[in-house]
C-alpha positions as CSV (number, residue, x, y, z in Angstrom):
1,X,-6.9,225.9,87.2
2,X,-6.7,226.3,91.0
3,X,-3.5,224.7,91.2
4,X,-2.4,227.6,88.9
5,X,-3.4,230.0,91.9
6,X,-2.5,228.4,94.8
7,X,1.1,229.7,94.8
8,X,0.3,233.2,94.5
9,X,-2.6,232.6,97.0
10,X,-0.8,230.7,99.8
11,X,2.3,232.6,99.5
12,X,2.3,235.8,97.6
13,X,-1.1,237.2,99.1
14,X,-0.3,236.9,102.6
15,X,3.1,239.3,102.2
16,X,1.5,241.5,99.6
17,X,-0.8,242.6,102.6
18,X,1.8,242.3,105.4
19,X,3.9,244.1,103.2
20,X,1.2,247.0,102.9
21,X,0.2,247.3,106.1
22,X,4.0,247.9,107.5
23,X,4.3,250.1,104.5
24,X,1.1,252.5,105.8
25,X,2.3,252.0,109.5
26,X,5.9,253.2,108.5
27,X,4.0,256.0,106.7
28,X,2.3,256.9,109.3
29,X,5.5,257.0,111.8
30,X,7.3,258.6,109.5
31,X,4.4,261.5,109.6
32,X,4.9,263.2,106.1
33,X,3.5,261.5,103.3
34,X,6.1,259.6,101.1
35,X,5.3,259.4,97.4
36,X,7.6,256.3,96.6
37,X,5.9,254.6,99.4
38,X,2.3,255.1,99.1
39,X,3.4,254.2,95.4
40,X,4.7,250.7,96.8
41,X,1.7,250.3,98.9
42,X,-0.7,250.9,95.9
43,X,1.2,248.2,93.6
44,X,1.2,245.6,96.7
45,X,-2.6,246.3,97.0
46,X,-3.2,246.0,93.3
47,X,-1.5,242.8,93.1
48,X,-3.7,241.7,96.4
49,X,-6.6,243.1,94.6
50,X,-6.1,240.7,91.6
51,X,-5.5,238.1,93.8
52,X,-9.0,238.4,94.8
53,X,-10.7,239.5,92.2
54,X,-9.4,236.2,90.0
55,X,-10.7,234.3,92.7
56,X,-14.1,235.8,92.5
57,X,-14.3,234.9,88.7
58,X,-13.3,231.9,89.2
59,X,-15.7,231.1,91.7
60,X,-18.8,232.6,89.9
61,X,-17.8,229.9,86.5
62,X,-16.1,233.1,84.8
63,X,-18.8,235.4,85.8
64,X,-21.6,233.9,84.0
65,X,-24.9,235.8,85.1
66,X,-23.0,238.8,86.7
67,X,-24.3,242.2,86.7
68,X,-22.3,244.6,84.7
69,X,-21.1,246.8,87.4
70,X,-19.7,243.5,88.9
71,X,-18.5,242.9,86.2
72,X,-16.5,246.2,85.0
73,X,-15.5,246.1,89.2
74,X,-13.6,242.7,88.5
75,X,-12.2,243.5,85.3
76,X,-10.5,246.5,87.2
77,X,-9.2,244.1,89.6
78,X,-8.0,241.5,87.1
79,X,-6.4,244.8,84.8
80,X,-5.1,245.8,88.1
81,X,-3.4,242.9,89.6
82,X,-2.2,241.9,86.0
83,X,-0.2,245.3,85.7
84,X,1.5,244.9,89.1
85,X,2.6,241.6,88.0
86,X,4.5,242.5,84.8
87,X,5.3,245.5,86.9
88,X,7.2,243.7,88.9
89,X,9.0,241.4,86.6
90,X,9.7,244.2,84.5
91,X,11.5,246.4,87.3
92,X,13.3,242.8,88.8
93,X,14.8,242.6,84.9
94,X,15.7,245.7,84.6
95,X,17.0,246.5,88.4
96,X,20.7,246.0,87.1
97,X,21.0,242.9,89.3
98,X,21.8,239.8,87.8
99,X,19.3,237.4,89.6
100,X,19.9,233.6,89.0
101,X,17.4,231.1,88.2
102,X,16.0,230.0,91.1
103,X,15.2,233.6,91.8
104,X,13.4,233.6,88.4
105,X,12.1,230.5,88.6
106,X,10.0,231.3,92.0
107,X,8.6,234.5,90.3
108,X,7.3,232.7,87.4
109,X,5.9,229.9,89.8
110,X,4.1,232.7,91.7
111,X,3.1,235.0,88.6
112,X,2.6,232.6,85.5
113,X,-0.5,231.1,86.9
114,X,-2.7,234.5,87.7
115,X,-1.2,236.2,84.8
116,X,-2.7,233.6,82.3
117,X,-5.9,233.0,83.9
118,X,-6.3,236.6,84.7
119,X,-5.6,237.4,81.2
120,X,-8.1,234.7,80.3
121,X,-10.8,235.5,82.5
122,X,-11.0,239.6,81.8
123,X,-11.8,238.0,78.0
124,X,-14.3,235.5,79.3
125,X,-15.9,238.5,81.2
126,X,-17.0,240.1,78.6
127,X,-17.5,237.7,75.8
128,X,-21.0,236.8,75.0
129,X,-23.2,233.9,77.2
130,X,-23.1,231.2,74.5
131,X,-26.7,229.7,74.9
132,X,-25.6,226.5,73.4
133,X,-27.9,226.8,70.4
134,X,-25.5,226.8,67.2
């Protein structure tokens, strides 16, 4: 499982939020407020945000004994960071450039990991606590 994450967590986190925070500062030189930007920044953040929030679930044994405003607050995170992911591959696929494989293939050794435990862990959020009794 963690081995799943470590990619995007080593790598991709970092220059999600490097990549924000020179996105606001250019905003802020740039003194107008650019829509396509702030849209940029909001899609690094969200994929930062699911970063974290996977992390958090992961942690807390799929958020077994969380309260539910935790638990709706990480499920936003996981929905969130999930979206920017296929976000992203979708808009790379469909840019009109031809990237090779190795392009590819470093995407889906960055995404593939949180996208299926995310995906996994906004179910295990909300499933029932299974006592054991059967």
């Amino acid at each position: 499982m963690v081995f799943g994450l470590a990619p995007a967590t080593l790598f991709l986190f970092p220059f999600l939020l490097v990549g924000a925070l020179g996105m606001v500062l250019a905003e802020i030189a740039g003194g107008a407020i650019d829509w396509a930007l702030a849209g940029q920044v909001f899609w690094a953040l969200a994929g930062a945000a699911g970063i974290v929030a996977l992390w958090v679930v992961v942690i807390n044994d799929g958020g077994a004994g969380l309260r539910p405003g935790t638990r709706i607050a990480l499920t936003v995170g996981l929905l969130l960071g999930i979206t920017s992911a296929v976000r992203w591959l979708s808009l790379t696929s469909t840019s009109g450039h031809k990237y090779d494989a190795k392009t590819w293939a470093v995407w889906i050794v960055l995404l593939a990991g949180p996208l299926v435990v995310g995906s996994l862990r906004v179910v295990q959020l909300w499933k029932p606590p299974q006592d054991g009794a059967g």
